[in-house]
C-alpha positions in Angstrom: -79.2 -120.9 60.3 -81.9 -118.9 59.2 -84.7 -117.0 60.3 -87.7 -118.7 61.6 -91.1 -116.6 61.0 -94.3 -117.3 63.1 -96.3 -118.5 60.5 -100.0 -118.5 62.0 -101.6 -121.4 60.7 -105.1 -121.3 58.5 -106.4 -123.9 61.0 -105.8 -125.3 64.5 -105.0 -128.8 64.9 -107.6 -131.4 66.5 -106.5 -131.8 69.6 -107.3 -135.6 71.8 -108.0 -133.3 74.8 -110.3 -130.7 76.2 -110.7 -128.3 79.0 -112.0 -130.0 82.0 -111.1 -133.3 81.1 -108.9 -135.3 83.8 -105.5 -136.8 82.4 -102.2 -138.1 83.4 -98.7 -136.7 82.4 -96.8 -139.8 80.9 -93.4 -137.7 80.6 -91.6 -134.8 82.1 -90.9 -134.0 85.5 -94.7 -134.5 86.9 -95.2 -138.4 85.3 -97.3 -140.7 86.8 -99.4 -137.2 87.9 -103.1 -136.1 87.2 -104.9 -133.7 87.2 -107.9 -131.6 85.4 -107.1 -129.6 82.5 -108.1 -125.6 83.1 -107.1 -124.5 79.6 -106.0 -125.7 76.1 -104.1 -123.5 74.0 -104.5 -125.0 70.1 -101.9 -123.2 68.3 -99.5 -124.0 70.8 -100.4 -128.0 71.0 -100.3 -127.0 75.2 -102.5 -127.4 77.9 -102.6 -125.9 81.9 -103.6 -128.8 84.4 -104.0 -127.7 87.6 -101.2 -128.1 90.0 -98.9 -129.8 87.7 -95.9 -128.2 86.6 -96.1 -125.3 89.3 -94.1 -122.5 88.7 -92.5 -119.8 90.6 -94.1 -116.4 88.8 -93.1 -112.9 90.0 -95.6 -110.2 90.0 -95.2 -106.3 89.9 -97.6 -104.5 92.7 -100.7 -102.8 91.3 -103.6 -100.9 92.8 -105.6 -103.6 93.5 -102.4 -106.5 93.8 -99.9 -106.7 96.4 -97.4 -108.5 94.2 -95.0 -110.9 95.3 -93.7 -114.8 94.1 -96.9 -116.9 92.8 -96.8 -120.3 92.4 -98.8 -121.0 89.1 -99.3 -123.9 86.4 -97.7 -123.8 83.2 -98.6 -124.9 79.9 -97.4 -128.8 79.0 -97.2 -129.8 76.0 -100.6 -132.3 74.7 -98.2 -135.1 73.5 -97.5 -135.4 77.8 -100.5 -135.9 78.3 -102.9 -138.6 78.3 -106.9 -138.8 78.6 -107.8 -141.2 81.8 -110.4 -143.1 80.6 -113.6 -142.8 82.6 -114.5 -146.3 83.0 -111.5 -148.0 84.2 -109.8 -144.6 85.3 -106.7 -145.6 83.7 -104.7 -143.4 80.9 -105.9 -144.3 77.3 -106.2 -143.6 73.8 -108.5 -141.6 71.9 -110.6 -142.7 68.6 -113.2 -140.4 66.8 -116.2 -142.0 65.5 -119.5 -140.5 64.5 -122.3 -140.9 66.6 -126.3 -139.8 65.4 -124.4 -137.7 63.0 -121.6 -136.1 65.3 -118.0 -136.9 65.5 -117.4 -138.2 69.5 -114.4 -138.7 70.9 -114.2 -142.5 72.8 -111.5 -144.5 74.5 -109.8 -147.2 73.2 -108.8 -148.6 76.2 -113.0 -149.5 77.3 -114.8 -148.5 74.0 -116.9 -145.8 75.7 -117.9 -142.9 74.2 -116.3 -139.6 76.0 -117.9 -136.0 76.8 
């Protein structure tokens, strides 16, 4: 095969989620699991939720760091995840529609308007 280049892409993709939002893992090895999503990393379609998918991550000593074995989250990939809608608290699907002149995300689960 050949060589794959990282070609960086002229836009990020829309993502359904966004940082602080809660949501539910509906495959890997944390399903059925929620949590609240610390970061979201666009160009890698990936998101942190906190404690889900922990990690064991060694660290080198520094001045002000003892170092040792963390336990940290790792990225999962936004496809694993889904939005728990607010209403019912249940996972759901997201629509965009535009509201007084601004694209809002809502669920399609209740019909409510997310942010």
């Amino acid at each position: 095969m050949g060589k794959v280049k990282n070609v960086l892409k002229r836009f990020a993709p829309k993502l359904h989620i966004k940082k602080g939002d809660r949501v539910m893992v509906i495959a890997g090895s944390s399903k059925g699991e929620s949590g609240e999503v610390l970061e979201v990393f666009p160009d890698k379609n990936r998101a942190v939720v906190s404690d889900l998918n922990i990690v064991k991550k060694h660290t080198k000593a520094t001045n002000d760091n003892p170092g040792g074995i963390n336990e940290v989250p790792a990225p999962i990939h936004v496809s694993n995840l889904m939005l728990i809608d607010p209403k019912t608290g249940k996972p759901t699907r997201i629509g965009r529609k535009e509201v007084d002149g601004k694209m809002k995300r809502y669920s399609k689960k209740s019909g409510e308007i997310i942010d």
